[in-house]
C-alpha positions as CSV (number, residue, x, y, z in Angstrom):
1,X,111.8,53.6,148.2
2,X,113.6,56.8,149.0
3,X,112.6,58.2,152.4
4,X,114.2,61.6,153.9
5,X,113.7,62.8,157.4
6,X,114.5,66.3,158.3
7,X,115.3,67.5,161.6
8,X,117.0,70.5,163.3
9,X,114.3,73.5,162.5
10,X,113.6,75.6,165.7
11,X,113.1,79.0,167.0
12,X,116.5,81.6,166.9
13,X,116.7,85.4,167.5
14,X,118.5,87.0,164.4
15,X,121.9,86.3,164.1
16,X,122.1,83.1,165.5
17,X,123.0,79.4,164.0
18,X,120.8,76.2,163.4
19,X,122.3,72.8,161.8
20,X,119.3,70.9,160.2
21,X,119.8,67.5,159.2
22,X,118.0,65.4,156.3
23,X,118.5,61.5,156.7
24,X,118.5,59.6,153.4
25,X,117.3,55.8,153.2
26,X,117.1,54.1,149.8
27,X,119.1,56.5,147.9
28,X,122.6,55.9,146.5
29,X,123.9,58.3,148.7
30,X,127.5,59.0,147.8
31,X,126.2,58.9,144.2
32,X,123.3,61.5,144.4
33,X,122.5,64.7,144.3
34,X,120.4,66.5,146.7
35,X,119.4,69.9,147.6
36,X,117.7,72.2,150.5
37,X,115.2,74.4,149.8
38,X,112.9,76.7,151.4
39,X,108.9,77.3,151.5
40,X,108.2,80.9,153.5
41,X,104.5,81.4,154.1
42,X,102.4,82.6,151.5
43,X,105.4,82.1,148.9
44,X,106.4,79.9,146.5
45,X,109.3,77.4,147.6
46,X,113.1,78.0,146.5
47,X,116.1,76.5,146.5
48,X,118.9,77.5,148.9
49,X,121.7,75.0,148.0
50,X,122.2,72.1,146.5
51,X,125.1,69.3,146.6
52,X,126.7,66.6,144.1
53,X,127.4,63.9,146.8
54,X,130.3,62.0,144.3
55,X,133.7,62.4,144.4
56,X,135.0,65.6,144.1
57,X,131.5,66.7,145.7
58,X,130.2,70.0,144.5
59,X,128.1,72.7,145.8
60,X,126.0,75.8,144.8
61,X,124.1,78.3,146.5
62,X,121.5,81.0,145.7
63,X,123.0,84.1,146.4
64,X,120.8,85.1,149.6
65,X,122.4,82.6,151.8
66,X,126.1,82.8,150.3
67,X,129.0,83.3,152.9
68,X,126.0,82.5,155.8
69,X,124.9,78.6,154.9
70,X,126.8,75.3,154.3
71,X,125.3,72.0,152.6
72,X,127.0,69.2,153.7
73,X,127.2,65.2,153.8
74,X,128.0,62.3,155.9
75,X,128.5,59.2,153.8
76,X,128.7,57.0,157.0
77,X,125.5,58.4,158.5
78,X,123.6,59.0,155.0
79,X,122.8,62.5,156.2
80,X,123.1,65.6,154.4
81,X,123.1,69.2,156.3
82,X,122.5,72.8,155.9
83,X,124.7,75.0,159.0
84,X,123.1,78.1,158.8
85,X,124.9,81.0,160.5
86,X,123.6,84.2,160.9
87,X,120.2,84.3,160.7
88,X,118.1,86.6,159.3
89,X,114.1,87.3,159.8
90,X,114.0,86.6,155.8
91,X,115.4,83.4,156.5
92,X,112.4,82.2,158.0
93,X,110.7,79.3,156.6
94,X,109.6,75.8,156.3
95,X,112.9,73.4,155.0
96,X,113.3,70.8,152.8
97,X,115.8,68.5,151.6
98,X,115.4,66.7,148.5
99,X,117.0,64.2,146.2
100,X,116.9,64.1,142.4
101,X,116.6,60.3,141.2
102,X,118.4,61.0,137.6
103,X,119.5,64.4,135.9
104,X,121.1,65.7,132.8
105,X,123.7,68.2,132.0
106,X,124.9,68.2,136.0
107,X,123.6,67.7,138.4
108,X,124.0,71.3,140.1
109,X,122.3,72.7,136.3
110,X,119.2,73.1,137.4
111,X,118.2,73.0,140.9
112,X,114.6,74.3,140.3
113,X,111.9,72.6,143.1
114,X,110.6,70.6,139.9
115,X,113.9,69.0,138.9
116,X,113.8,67.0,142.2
117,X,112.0,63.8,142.8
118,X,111.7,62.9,146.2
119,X,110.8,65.3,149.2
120,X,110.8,65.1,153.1
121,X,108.6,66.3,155.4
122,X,110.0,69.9,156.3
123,X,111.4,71.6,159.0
124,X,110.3,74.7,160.4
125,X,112.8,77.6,161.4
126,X,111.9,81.1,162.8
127,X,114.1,83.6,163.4
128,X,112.8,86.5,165.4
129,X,114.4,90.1,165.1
């Protein structure tokens, strides 16, 4: 069974940085493909960026965060992160990391919420102007 523990979510004033982690267990890690996204409240949930966690790896991310956020792995620790650097009231939000159990065409085609399979529990972050 696929379990994934976020951590790292806090309270910043805008323009600072926050590393959030997302632990994997039960997931063929440095095979996978896995993604962060975002739920702010009252709104819908979105991606932010998503990873291929093979070799080469691969990244994508929506073009809000582009230039300001970094997804990430460590095989040896099974954790993937999200570095996000200057932060932005907008930015505030419950996160998620997520894993897709199989996918077609790529797997950085289509990083909609319903392609992936198996959520954690979130992480808040706040960013205060």
């Amino acid at each position: 069974q696929v379990q994934l523990v976020e951590s790292g979510g806090g309270s910043v004033q805008a323009g600072g940085s926050l590393r959030l982690s997302c632990e994997a267990s039960g997931y063929s890690f440095t095979r996978g493909c896995m993604g962060w996204f975002r739920q702010p409240p009252g709104k819908e949930r979105e991606a932010v960026a998503a990873i291929y966690l093979g070799t080469p790896s691969s990244t994508t991310y929506v073009d809000s965060v582009k230039g300001r956020f970094t997804i990430f792995q460590d095989n040896a620790k099974n954790t993937l992160y999200l570095e996000l650097n200057v932060l932005k009231p907008e930015d505030s939000a419950i996160y998620y990391c997520a894993a897709k159990n199989f996918w077609s065409g790529g797997c950085l085609a289509d990083i909609s919420p319903h392609r992936f399979h198996n959520w954690g529990q979130g992480t808040q972050v706040t960013v205060s102007s």
